[in-house]
C-alpha positions as CSV (number, residue, x, y, z in Angstrom):
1,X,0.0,0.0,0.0
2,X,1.3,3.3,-1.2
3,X,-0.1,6.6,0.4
4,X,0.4,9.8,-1.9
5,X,1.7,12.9,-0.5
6,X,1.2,16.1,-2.6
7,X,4.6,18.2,-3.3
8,X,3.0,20.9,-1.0
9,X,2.9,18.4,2.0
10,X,5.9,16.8,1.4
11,X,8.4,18.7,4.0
12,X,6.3,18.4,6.6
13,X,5.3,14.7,5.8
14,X,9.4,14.4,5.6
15,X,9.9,15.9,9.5
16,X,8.8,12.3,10.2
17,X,11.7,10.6,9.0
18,X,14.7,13.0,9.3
19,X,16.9,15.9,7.6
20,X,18.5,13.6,5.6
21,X,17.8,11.3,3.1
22,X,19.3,8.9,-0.1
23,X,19.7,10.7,-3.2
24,X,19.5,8.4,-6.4
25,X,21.4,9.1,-9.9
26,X,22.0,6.4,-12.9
27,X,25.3,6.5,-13.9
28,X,26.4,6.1,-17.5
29,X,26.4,2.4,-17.5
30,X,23.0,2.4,-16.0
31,X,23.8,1.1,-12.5
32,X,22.1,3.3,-9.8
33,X,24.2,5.4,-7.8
34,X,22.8,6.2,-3.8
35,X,24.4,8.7,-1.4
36,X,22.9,10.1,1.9
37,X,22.6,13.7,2.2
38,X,20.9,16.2,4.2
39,X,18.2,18.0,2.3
40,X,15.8,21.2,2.5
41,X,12.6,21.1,1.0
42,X,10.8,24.5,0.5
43,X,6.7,24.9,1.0
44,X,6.6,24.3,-2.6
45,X,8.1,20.6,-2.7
46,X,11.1,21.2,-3.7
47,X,14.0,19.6,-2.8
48,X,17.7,21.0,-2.2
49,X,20.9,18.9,-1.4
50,X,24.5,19.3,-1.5
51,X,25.7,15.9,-3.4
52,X,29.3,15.4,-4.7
53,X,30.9,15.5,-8.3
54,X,29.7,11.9,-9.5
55,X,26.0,12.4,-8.0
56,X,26.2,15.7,-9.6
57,X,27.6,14.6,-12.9
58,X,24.5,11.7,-12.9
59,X,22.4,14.6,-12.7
60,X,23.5,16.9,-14.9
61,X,23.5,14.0,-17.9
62,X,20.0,11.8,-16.4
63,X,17.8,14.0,-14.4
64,X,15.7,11.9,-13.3
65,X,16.3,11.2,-10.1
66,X,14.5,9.6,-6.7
67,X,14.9,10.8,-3.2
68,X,14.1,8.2,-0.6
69,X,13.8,8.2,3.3
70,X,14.3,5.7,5.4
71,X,11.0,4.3,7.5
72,X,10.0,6.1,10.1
73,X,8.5,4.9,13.5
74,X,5.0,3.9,11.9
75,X,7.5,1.9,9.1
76,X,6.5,3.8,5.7
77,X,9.2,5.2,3.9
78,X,9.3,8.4,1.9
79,X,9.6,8.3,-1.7
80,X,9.9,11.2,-3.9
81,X,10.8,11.1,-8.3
82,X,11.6,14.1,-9.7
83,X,13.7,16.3,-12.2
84,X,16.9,17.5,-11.5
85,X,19.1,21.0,-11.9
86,X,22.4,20.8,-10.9
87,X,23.5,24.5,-10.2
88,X,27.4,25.1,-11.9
89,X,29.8,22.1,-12.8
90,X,29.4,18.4,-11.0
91,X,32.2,19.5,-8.0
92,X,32.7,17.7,-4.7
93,X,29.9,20.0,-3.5
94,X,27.6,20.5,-6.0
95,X,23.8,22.1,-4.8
96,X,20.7,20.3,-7.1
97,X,17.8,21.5,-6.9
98,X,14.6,18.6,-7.6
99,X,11.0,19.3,-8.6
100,X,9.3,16.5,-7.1
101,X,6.7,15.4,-9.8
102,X,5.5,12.4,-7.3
103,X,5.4,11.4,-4.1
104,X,4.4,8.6,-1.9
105,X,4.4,7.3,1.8
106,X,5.6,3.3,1.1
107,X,4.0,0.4,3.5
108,X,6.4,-1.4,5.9
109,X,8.3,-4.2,4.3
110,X,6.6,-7.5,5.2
111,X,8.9,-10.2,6.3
């Protein structure tokens, strides 16, 4: 079970699991790339993070990217696709900025 979160709700939603969260690229050869970064999101939805020069690079060439946090005390995570701008050249801190174009509480994992 998936629960949507509009863009508008999604910082506040996002105080529920934490300031930071995994950042996902595709690198040239396809394979996913993760980091874990501490991002801002504005009232809008929008999502800001300092990433480093591959993340950055990903970005700049795919920009489609996914922004996941981990589950929080209830167990849903936080998943949010969305477009990419990469501000400058890819750098070892590079600031992206992602319009979130959908967004969704995930159910626990059953085991």
């Amino acid at each position: 079970m998936s629960l949507a979160v509009e863009p508008t709700d999604l910082a506040g939603v996002a105080q529920l699991h934490g300031p930071a969260a995994y950042v996902l690229t595709t690198g040239a050869d396809s394979r996913p790339r993760v980091i874990h970064v501490p991002v801002d999101i504005a009232d809008d939805g929008t999502i800001s993070a300092v990433v480093g020069r591959s993340a950055a690079a990903n970005a700049t060439d795919r920009p489609n990217v996914c922004v996941l946090w981990p589950p929080a005390p209830d167990g849903f995570s936080l998943i949010a696709d969305g477009t990419a701008i990469v501000e400058g050249q890819p750098g070892p801190d590079t600031q992206i900025t992602v319009t979130v174009t959908t967004a969704v509480r995930h159910r626990p994992a059953r085991t």
